[in-house]
C-alpha positions as CSV (number, residue, x, y, z in Angstrom):
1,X,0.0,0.0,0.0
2,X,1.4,3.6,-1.0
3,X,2.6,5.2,1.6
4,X,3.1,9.1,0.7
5,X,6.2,10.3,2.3
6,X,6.8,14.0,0.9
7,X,4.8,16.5,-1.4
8,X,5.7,19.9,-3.2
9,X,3.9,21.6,-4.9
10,X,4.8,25.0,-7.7
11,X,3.3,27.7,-9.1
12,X,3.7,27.6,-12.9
13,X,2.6,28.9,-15.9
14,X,0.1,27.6,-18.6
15,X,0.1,27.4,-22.7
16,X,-1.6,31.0,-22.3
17,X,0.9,32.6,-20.0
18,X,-1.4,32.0,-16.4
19,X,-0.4,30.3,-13.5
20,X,-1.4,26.8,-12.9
21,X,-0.7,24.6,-10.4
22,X,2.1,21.3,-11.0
23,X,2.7,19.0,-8.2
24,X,5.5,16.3,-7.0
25,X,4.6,13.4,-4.9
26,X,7.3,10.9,-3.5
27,X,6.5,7.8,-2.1
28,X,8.4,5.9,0.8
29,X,9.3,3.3,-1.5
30,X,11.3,6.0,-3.7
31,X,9.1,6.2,-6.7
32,X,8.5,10.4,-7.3
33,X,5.9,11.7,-9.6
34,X,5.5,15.3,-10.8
35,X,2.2,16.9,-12.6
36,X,0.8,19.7,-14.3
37,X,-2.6,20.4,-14.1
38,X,-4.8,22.1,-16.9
39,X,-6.7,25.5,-17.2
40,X,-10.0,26.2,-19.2
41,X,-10.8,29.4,-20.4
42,X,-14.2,28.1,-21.7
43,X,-16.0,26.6,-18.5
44,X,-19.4,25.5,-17.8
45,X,-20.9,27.1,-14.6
46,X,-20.9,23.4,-12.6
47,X,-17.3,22.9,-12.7
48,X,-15.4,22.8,-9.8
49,X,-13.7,25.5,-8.8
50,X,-10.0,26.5,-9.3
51,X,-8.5,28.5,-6.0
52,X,-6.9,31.4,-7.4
53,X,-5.1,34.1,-5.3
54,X,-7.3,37.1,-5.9
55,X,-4.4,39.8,-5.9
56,X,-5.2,42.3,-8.8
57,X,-1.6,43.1,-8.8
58,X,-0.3,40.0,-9.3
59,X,-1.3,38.1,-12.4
60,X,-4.3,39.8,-12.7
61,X,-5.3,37.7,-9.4
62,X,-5.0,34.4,-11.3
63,X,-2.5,33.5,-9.0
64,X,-1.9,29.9,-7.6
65,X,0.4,30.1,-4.5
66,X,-2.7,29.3,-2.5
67,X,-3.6,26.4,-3.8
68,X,0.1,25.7,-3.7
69,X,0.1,26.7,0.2
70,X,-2.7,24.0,0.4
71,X,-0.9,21.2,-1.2
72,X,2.6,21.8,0.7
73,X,0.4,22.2,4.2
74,X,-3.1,20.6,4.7
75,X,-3.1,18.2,2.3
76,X,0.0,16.7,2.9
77,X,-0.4,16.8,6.4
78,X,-3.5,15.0,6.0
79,X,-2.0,12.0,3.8
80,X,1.7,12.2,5.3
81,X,3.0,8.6,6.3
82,X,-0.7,7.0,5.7
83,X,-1.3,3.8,3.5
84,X,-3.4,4.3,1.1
85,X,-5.1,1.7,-0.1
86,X,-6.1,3.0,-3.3
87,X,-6.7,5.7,-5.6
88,X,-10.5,6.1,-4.2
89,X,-8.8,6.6,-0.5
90,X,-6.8,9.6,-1.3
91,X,-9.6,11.2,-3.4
92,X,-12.2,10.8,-0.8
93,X,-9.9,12.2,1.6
94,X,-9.4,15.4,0.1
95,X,-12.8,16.0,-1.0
96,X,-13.8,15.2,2.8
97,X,-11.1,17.7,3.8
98,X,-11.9,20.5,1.1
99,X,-15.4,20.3,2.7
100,X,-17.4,22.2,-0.6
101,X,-19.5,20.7,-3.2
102,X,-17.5,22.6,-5.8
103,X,-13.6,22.1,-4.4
104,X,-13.5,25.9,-3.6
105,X,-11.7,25.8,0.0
106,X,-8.7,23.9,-1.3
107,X,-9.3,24.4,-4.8
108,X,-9.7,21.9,-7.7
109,X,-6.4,22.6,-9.2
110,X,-4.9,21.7,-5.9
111,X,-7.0,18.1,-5.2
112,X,-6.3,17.5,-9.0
113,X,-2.5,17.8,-8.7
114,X,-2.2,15.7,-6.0
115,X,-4.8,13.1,-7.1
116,X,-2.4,13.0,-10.7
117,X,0.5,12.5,-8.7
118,X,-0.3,9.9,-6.5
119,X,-1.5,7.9,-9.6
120,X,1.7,8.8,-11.4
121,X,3.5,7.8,-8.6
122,X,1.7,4.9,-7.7
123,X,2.5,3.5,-11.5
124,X,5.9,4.3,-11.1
125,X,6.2,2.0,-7.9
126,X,4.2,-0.9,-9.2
127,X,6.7,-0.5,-12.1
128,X,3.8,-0.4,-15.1
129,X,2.6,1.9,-17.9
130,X,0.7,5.0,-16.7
131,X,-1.9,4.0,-19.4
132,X,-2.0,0.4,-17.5
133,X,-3.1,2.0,-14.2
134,X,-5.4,3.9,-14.9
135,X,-7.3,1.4,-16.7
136,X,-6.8,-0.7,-13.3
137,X,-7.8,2.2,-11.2
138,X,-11.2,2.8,-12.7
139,X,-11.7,-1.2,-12.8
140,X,-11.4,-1.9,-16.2
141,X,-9.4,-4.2,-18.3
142,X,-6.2,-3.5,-20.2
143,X,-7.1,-1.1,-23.7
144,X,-8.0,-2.9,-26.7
145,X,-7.6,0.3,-29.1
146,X,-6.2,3.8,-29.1
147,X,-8.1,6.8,-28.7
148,X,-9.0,8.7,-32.5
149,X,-7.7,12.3,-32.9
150,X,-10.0,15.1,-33.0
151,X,-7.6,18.1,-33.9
152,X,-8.8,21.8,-33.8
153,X,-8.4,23.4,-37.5
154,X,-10.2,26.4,-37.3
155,X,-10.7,28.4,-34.0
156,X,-13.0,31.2,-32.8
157,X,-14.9,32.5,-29.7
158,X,-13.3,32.9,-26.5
159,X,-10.7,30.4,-28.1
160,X,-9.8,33.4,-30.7
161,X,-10.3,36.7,-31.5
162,X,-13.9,36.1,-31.2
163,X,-14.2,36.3,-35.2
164,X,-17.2,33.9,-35.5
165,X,-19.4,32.6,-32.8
166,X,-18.4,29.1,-32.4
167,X,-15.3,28.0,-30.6
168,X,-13.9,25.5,-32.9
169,X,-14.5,23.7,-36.1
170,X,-12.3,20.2,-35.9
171,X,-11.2,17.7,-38.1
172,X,-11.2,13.8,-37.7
173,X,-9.4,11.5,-39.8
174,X,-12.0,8.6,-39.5
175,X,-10.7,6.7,-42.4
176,X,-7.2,6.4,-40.4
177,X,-6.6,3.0,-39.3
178,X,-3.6,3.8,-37.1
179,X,-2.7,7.3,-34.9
180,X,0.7,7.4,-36.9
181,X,-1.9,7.8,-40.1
182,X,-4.2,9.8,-38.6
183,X,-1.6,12.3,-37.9
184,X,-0.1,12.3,-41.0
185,X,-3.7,12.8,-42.7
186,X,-4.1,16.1,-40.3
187,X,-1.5,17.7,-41.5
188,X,-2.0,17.5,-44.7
189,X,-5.6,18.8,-44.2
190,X,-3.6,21.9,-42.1
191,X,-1.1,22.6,-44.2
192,X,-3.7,23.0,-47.1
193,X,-5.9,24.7,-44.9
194,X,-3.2,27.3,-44.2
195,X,-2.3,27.6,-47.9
196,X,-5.7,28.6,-48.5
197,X,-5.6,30.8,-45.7
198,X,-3.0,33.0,-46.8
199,X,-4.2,33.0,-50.5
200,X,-7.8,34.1,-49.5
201,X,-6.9,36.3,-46.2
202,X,-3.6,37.7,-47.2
203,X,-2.2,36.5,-43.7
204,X,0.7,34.3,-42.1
205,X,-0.5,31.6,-39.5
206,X,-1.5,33.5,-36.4
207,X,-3.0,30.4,-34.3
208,X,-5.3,30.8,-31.4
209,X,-5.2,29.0,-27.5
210,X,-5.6,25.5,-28.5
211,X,-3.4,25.9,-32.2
212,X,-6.5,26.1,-34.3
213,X,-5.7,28.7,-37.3
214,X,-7.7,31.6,-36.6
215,X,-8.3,33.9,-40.1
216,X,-10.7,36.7,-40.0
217,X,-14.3,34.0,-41.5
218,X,-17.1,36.4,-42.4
219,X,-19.2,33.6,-41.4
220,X,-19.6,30.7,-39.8
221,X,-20.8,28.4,-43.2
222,X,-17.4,30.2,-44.5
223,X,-15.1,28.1,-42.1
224,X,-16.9,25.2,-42.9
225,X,-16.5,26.1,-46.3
226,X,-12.9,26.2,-46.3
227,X,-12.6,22.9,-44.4
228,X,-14.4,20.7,-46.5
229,X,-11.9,22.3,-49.3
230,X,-8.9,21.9,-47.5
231,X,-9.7,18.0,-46.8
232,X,-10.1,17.9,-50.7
233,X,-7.2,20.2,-51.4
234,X,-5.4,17.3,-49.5
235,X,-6.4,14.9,-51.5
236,X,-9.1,13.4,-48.8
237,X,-12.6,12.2,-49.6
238,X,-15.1,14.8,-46.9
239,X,-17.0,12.6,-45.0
240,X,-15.0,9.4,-45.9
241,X,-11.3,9.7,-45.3
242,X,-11.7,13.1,-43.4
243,X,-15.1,14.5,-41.5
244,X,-15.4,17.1,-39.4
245,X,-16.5,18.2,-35.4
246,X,-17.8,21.3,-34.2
247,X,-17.7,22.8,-30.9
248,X,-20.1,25.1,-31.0
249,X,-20.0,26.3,-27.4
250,X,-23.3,27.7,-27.2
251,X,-23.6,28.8,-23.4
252,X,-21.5,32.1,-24.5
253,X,-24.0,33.6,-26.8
254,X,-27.0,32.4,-25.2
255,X,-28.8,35.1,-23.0
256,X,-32.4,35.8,-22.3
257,X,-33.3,32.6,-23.7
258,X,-32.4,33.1,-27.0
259,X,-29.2,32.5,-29.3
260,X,-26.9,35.6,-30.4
261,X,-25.9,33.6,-33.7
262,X,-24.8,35.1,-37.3
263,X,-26.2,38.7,-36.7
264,X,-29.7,36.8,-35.5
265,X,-31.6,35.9,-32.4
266,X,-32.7,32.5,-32.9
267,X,-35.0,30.5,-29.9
268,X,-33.9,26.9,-28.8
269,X,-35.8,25.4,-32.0
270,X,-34.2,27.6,-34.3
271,X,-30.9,27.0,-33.1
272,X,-31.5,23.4,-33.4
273,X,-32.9,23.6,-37.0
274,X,-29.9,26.2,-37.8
275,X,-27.2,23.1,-36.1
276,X,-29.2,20.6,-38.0
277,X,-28.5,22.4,-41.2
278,X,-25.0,22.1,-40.8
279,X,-24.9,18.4,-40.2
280,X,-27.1,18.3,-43.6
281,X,-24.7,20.7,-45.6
282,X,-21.0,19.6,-44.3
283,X,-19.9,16.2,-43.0
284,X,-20.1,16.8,-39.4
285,X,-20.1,13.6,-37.5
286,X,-20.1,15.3,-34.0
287,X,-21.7,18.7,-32.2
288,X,-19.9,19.8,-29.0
289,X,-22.6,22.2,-26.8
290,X,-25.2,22.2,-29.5
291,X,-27.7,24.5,-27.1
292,X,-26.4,26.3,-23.9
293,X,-25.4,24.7,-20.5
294,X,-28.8,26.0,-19.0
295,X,-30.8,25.1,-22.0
296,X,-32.1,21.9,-20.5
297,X,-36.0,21.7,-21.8
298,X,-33.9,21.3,-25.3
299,X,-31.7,18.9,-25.0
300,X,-33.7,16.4,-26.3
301,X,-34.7,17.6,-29.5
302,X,-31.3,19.0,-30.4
303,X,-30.3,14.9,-29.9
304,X,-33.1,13.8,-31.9
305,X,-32.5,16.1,-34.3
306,X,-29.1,14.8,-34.7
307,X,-29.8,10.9,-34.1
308,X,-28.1,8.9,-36.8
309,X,-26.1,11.9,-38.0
310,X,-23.8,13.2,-35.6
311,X,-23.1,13.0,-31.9
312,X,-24.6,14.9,-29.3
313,X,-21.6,15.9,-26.9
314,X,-22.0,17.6,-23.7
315,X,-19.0,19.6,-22.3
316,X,-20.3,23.1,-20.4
317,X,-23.6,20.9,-20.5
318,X,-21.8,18.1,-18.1
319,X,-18.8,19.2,-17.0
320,X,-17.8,15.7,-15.8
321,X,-20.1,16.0,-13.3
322,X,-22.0,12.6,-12.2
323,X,-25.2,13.9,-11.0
324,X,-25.2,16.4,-14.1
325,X,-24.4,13.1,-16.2
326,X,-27.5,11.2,-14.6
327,X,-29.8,13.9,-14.9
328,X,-28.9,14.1,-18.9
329,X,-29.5,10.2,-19.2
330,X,-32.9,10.4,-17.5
331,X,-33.7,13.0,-19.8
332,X,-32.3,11.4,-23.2
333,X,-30.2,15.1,-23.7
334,X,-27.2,13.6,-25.3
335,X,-25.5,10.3,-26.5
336,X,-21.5,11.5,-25.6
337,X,-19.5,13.2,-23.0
338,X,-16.7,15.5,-23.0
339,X,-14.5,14.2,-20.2
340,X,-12.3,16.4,-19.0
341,X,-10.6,15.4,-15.3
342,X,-10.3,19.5,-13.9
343,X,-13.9,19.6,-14.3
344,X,-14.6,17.6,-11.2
345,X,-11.7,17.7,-9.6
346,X,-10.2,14.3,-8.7
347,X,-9.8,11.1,-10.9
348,X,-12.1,9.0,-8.7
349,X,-14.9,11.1,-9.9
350,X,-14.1,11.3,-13.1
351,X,-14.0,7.6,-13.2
352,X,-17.4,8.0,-11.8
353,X,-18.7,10.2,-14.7
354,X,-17.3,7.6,-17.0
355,X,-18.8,4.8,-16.0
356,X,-22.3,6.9,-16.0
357,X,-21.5,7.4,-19.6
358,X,-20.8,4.0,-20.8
359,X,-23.8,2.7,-18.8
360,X,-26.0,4.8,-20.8
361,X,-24.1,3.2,-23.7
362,X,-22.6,7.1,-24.6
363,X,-19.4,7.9,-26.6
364,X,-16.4,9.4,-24.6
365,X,-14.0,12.1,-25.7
366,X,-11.4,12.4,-23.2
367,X,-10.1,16.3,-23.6
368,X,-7.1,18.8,-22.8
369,X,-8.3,22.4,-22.0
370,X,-7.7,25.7,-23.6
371,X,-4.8,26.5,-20.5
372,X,-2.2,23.8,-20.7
373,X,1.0,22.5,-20.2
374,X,4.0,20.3,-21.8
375,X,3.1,17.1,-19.3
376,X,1.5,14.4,-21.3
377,X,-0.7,12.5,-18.8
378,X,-4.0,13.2,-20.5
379,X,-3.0,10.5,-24.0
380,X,-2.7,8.0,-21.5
381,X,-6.0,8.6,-19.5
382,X,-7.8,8.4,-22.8
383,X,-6.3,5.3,-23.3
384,X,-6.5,3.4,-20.5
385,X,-10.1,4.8,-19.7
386,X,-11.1,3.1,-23.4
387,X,-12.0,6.7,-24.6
388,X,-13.6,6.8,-28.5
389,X,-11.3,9.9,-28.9
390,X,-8.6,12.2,-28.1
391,X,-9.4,16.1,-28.2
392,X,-5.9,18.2,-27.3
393,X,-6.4,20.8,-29.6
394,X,-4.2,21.5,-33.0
395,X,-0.6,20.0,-34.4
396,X,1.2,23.2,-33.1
397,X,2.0,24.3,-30.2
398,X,4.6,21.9,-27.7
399,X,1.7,21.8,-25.0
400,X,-0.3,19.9,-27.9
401,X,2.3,18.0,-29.6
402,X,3.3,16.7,-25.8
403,X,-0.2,15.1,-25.7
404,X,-0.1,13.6,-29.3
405,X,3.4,12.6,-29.4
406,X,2.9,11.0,-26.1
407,X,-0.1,8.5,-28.6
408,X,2.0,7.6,-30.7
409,X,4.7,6.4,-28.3
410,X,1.9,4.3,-26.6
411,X,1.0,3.2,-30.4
412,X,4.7,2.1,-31.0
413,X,4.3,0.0,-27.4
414,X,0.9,-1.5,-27.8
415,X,0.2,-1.9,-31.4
416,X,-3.3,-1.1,-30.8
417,X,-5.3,0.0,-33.8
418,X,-7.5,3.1,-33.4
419,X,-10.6,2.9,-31.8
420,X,-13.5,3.4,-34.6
421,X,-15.2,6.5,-35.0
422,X,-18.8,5.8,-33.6
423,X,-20.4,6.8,-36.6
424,X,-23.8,6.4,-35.4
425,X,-25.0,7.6,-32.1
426,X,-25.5,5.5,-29.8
């Protein structure tokens, strides 16, 4: 049984210049760990809170020494020289400790980092594949397939310059059969992308958070235009060898009960016929926040709408949270969840939101956030938690590549094929 013998925490800074919060853990077998924990700049209102310092004159207050403070003092005094049993022990004791429903004494980014880095470490001692124990951890067998890439191509909202109201239009590369292939077929699709970019815009490749390209669309079907061209400028077959996601992140124009969409006001049913018209007129085989995160009465119609066509992915919506998860499969709102582990706070409750998902028979998209670092943790959490895809974000920027070159090392160990695209909802 682990037995936690020192912990350390640091104040560092994310892909977007903020602090964040990266943690070492050393057990008393020897075995050390260190983590970096994950930002989001586009959040859903359930999420669990990250503790930030609050000083205007420092950062901006974004600050993180006290959720550092926390790691080096309570929490480690609370877990110093006890055996844990298991990953469930450790989580349960902080979230015991923290006290809140939404992790905001402690912080999230504090019980995160620790949780990470006990797991980390924990793999380290037991002397197996990071990938391996967190399969074990949330009880499930050893992967079968690799996670499929969902890379950001095009980028907007609060991801951007806010140059079209939707956050990201992605691209996945469903007629890949391996993550060496997939990755090859994205940059082709990006590097004709880009030429097209600076033929039609005039510009060089200014990219946004996440890596997406970020020209100056005059619409939304006008990035969606140029997609579906640059898979065919590639030499791809749209919808076959090459299909595209969209995050539409709809909780940031929504106000009033109505849509701020394309110079229009649209109501829930005319946001869902306008979202429905896209899976009809481009090869979208997946919509990311569809309607807002309060938007519930709609839910269900925006899935039925899509049924067949495309996926109905939750992220604001769900924000990993299990009883947000439950209440969504009750209600038949959507068929997929964005998992992303900051959103709840420790990796026993994300395993939690998991298994919800798969026992409603849901697809899962393990994701990275908008803030992020260089560690690479997240590729091997999709694919030891069996995930149907991998969303980091683009093919540049190192806090990116870390994620994706981390797949294909796992690919080179494993030889696991990708996992298919689900290409009809469950």
């Amino acid at each position: 049984m682990p037995d936690v013998a020192g912990l350390s925490a640091l104040e560092i800074l994310d892909s977007r210049g903020r602090p964040t919060v990266q943690a070492t853990m050393r057990l008393a077998s020897g075995a050390v760990a260190t983590v970096s924990v994950p930002s989001g700049a586009s959040t859903g209102k359930a999420e669990a809170h990250e503790r930030r310092d609050g000083d205007p004159g420092r950062y901006g207050g974004l600050g993180c020494r006290h959720a550092v403070n926390a790691i080096e003092t309570e929490i480690f005094d609370a877990i110093q020289g006890r055996q844990l049993e298991s990953q469930h022990a450790i989580d349960e004791l902080m979230i015991e400790l923290d006290g809140t429903a939404e992790k905001s004494r402690l912080g999230a980014n504090a019980l995160l980092a620790v949780s990470l880095a006990f797991a980390r470490a924990t793999a380290a001692e037991r002397g197996v594949p990071l990938y391996q124990h967190f399969a074990e951890l949330a009880g499930l067998d050893a992967p079968a397939a690799l996670p499929r890439p969902t890379v950001n191509l095009f980028s907007g909202g609060k991801h951007a310059g806010g140059q079209m109201e939707i956050q990201d239009v992605l691209i996945v590369a469903n007629g890949a059969s391996t993550v060496d292939e997939a990755m090859a077929m994205t940059y082709a699709v990006f590097q004709a992308a880009a030429a097209l970019i600076r033929q039609r815009y005039g510009m060089r490749l200014l990219v946004a958070d996440e890596g997406g390209l970020a020209p100056d669309f005059s619409s939304i079907d006008e990035a969606f235009q140029l997609a579906v061209e640059a898979i065919d400028v590639a030499g791809f077959r749209p919808g076959d060898d090459v299909s595209l996601c969209v995050d539409v992140a709809s909780s940031h124009f929504f106000a009033g009960g109505r849509y701020a969409i394309g110079g229009e006001s649209l109501t829930p049913a005319e946001m869902i016929a306008l979202v429905r018209s896209w899976v009809d007129r481009y090869p979208l085989v997946s919509v990311e926040d569809g309607l807002s995160e309060d938007d519930w009465d709609n839910w269900l119609a925006l899935r039925t709408a899509l049924d067949g066509r495309a996926l109905t992915l939750g992220d604001d919506f769900l924000t990993t949270n299990p009883s947000r998860i439950e209440r969504a499969v009750a209600a038949g709102a959507a068929n997929a969840l964005l998992l992303k582990v900051n959103q709840i706070g420790t990796l026993t409750e994300a395993a939690q939101a998991l298994h919800l998902a798969r026992g409603a028979e849901w697809a899962v998209v393990v994701s990275a956030r908008s803030g992020e670092t260089e560690d690479d943790w997240l590729a091997d959490l999709a694919t030891g938690w069996r995930g149907d895809a991998l969303k980091v974000g683009s093919i540049t920027r190192s806090e990116r590549l870390a994620k994706w070159n981390r797949l294909l090392a796992i690919e080179k160990e494993t030889a696991l094929p990708l996992t298919p695209w689900p290409r009809r909802a469950p």
